[in-house]
C-alpha positions as CSV (number, residue, x, y, z in Angstrom):
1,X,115.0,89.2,121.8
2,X,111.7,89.7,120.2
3,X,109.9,87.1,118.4
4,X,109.5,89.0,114.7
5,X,110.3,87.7,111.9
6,X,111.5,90.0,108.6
7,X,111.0,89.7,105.3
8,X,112.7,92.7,104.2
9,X,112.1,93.7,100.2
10,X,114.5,96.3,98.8
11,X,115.0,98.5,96.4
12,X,118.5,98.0,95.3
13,X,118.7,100.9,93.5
14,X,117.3,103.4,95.6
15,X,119.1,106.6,96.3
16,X,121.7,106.4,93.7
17,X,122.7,102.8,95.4
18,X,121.4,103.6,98.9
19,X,119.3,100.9,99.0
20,X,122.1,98.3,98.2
21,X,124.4,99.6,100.4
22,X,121.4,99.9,103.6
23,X,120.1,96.1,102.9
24,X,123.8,94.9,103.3
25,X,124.3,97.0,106.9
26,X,120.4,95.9,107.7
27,X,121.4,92.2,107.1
28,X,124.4,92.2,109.0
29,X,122.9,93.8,111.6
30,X,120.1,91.5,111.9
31,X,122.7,88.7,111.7
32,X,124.6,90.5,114.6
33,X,121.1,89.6,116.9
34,X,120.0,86.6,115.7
35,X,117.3,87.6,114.6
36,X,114.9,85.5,112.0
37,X,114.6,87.6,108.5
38,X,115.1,87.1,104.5
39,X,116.4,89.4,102.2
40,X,114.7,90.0,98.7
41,X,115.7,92.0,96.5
42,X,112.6,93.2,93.8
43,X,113.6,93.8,90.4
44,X,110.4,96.1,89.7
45,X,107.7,98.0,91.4
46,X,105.7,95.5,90.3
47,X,107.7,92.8,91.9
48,X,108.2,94.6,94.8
49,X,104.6,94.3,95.2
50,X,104.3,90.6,94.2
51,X,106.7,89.5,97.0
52,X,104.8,91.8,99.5
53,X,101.7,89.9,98.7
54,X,102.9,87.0,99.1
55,X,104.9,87.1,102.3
56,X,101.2,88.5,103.9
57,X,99.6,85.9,102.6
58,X,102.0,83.5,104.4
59,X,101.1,85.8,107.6
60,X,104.2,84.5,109.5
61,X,106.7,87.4,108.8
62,X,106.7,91.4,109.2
63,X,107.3,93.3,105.4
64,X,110.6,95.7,105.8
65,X,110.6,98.0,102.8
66,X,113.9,98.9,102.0
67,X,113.7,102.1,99.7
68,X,112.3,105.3,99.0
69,X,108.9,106.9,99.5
70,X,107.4,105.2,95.9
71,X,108.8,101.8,97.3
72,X,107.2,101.8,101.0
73,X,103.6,103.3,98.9
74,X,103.9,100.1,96.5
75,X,104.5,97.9,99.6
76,X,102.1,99.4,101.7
77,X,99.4,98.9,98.8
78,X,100.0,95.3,98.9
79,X,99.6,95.0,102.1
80,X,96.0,96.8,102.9
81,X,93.4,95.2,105.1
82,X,95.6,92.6,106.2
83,X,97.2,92.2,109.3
84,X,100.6,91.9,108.2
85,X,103.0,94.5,109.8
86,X,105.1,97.3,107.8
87,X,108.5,98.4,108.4
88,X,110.9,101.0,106.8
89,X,114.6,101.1,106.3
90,X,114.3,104.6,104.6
91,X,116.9,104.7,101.3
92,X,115.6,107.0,98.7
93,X,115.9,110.4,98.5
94,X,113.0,112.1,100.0
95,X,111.9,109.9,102.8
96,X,109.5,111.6,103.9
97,X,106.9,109.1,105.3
98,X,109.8,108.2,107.2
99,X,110.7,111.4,108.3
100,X,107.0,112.3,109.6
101,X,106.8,109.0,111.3
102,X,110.0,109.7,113.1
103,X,111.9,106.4,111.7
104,X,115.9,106.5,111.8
105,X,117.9,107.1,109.0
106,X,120.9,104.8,109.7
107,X,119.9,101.5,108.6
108,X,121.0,99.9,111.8
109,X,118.6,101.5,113.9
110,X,115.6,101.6,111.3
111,X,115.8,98.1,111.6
112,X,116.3,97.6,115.3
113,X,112.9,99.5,115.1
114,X,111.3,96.8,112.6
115,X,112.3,94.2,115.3
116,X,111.5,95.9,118.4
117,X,109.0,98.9,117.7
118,X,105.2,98.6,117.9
119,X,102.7,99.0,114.6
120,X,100.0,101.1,114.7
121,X,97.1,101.5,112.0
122,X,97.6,104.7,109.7
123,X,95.1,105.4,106.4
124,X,95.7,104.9,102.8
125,X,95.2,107.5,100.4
126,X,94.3,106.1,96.6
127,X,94.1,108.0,93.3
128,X,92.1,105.9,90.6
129,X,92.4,103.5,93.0
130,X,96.8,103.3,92.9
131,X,98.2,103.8,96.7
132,X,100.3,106.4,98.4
133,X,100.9,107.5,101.3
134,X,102.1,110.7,101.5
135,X,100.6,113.6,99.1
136,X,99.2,113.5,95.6
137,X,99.3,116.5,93.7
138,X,99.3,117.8,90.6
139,X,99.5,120.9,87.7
140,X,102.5,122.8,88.9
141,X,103.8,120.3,91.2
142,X,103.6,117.6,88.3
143,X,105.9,119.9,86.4
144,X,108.2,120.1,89.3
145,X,108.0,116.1,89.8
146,X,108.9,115.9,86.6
147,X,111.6,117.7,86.2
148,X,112.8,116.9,89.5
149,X,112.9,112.6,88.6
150,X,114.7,113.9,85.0
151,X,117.0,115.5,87.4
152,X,121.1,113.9,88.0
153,X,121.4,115.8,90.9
154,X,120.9,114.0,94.4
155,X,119.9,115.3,97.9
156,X,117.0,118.0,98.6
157,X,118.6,120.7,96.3
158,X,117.3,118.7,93.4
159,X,113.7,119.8,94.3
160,X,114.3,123.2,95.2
161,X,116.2,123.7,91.4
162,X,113.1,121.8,90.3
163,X,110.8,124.3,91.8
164,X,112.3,126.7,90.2
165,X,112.8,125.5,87.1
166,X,108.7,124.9,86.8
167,X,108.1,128.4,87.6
168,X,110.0,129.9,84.6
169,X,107.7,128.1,82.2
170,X,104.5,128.3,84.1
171,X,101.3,129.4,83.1
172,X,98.0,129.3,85.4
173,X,95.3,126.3,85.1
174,X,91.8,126.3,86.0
175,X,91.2,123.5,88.2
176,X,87.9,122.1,88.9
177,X,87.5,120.1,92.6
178,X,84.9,118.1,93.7
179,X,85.2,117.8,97.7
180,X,82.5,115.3,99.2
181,X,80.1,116.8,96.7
182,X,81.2,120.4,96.8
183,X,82.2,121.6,94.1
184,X,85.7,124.2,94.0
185,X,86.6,125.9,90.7
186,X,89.8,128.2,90.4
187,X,92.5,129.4,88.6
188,X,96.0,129.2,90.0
189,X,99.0,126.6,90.8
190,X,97.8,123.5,92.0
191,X,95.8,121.0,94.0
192,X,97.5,118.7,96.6
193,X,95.3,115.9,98.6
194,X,97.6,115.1,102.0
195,X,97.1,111.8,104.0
196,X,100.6,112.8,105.4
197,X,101.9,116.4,106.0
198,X,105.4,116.4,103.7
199,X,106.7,115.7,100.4
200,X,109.6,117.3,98.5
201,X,112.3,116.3,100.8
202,X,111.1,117.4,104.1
203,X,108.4,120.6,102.7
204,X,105.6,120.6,105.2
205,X,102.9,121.7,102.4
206,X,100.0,120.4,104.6
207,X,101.3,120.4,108.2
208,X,98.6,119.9,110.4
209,X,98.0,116.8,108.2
210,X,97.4,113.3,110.4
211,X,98.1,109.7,108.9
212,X,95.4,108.1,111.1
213,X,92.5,110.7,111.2
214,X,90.0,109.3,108.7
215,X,90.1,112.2,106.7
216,X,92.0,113.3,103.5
217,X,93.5,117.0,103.5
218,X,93.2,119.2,100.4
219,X,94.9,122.4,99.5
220,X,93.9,124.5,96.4
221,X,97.0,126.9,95.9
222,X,95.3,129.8,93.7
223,X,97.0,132.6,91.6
224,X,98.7,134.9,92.5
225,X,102.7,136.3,90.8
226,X,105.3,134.1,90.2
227,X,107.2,136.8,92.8
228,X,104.8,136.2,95.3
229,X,105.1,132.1,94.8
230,X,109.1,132.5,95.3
231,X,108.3,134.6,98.6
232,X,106.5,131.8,100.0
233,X,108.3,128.9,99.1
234,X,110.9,129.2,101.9
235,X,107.8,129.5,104.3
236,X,106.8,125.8,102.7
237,X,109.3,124.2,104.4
238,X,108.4,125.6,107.8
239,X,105.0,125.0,107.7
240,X,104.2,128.9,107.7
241,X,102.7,129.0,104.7
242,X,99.2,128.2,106.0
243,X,98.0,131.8,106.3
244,X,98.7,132.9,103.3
245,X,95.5,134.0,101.4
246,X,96.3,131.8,98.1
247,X,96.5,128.7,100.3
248,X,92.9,127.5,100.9
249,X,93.1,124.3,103.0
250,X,89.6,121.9,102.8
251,X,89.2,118.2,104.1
252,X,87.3,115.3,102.6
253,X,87.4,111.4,102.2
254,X,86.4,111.5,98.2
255,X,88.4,114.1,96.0
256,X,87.5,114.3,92.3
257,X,89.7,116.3,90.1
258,X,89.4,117.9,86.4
259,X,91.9,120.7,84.7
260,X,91.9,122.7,81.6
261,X,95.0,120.7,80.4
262,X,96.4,117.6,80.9
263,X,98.5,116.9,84.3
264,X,100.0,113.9,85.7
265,X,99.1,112.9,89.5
266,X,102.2,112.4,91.4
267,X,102.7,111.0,94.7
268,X,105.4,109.7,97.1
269,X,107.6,111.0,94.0
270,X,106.1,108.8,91.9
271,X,103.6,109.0,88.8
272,X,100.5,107.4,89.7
273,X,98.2,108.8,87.3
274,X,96.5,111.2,84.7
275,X,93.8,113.7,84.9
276,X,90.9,113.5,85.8
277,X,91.2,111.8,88.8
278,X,89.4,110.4,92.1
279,X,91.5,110.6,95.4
280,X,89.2,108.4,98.1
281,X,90.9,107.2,101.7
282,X,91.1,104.0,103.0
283,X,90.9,104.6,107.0
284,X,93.8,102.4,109.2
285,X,94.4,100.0,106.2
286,X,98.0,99.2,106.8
287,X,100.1,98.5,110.1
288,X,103.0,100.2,110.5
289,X,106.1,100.4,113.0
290,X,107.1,103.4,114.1
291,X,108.2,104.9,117.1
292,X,105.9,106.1,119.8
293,X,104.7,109.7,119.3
294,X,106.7,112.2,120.5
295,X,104.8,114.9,123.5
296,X,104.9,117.4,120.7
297,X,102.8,115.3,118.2
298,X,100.7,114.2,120.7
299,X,99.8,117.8,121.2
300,X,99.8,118.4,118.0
301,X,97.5,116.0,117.1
């Protein structure tokens, strides 16, 4: 039986009540092995984050985030440059962090994983200085986000209606990039800055993305028709996309971006701020379990 000790924070609202239901079967099963946890339930992003702090500051227990993408991000925050571990049981409706790291869906087994698994150091994107995770973007993706979080319907369909919905009512921005000191105008769709590779319920929008390579991933997604856009949207979730001509792909550690218009940032399905905005990375800030890469990831990386 491995000597780890949880401290599992949860989103009890999660996924339409996911997260409820996934602490209880988590807990039980924990019970089931005898293992050594406690089970908070945060009342707020805000508490989540408090109780994160201070379990690391305690250092005795590994952090289990119990919740979507936005939950595991505030967590995760919390827990930069120390040495306390991160676990997921993935609830909300996305999951995508959990779905690139290869983390279990079924409760049970995400948290066997938090008890058993090994951590290993992945990087921390920040936008003004908030945390995520996954991918920050913005223009038309904040319209999609939006509409998307406004949205009653549940499961992945909700972001493909959302995608569509944005489109109707889009109009082209003129984004202005700063990359390391380089600057990149254009007109077009949007800007997205990757530490991971997927968002949207399992679209692989920057696939050859890597959460522990030092390096942020940028892609400027300029204009072209609204026909074209529908073409390749299908190709987003395969990761085919890459060689289309409106897809530029560019890496950096410090992103700055401006618009014509206003746009809210969005990241890990979350908010996280307003243009204009500074997207820096933090390398190997937080520890997290996850299982051991697969053959095809290590090739792939």
């Amino acid at each position: 039986m491995p000597d780890r000790a949880l401290a599992l924070i949860a989103n009890p609202v999660a996924g339409a009540g996911r997260g409820r239901r996934a602490l209880e079967a988590a807990c039980a099963e924990l019970e089931r092995r005898g293992a050594r946890f406690r089970a908070l339930s945060s009342r707020s992003a805000t508490h989540a984050v408090e109780l994160a702090r201070t379990t690391a500051e305690a250092g005795t227990e590994t952090v289990v985030a119990v919740g979507g993408d936005g939950h595991v991000a505030s967590i995760a925050g919390a827990l930069r440059g120390t040495e306390t571990e991160l676990a997921i049981v993935p609830t909300g409706r996305g999951n995508d962090l959990a779905r690139v790291l290869e983390i279990p869906s079924p409760p049970v087994e995400a948290v066997a994983l938090a008890l058993e698994g090994r951590a290993r150091a992945i990087d921390v994107g920040e936008v003004n200085s908030a945390p995520f995770l996954g991918i920050a973007s913005l223009g038309f993706d904040s319209e999609a986000n939006r509409i998307a979080n406004e949205s009653r319907l549940r499961g992945n369909a909700v972001y493909l209606y959302a995608a569509l919905k944005a489109l109707a009512s889009w109009r082209h921005a003129h984004f202005d990039v700063t990359i390391d000191g380089a600057h990149h105008g254009f007109t077009g769709y949007s800007v997205a800055v990757g530490n991971s590779k997927a968002y949207g319920g399992g679209m692989m929008l920057i696939p050859h993305a890597q959460l522990d390579d030092r390096v942020l991933d940028v892609l400027l997604v300029e204009q072209h028709s609204r026909l074209r856009f529908l073409r390749m949207m299908p190709k987003v979730f395969r990761g085919t996309h890459v060689d289309e001509p409106q897809a530029v792909f560019l890496t950096g550690r410090t992103i700055e971006i401006r618009a014509d218009r206003p746009f809210a940032v969005y990241a890990d399905g979350d908010p996280i701020g307003e243009l204009p905005v500074t997207v820096r990375l933090g390398e190997r800030q937080v520890r997290i379990v996850a299982p051991e890469p697969t053959p095809a990831r290590q090739r792939a990386r």
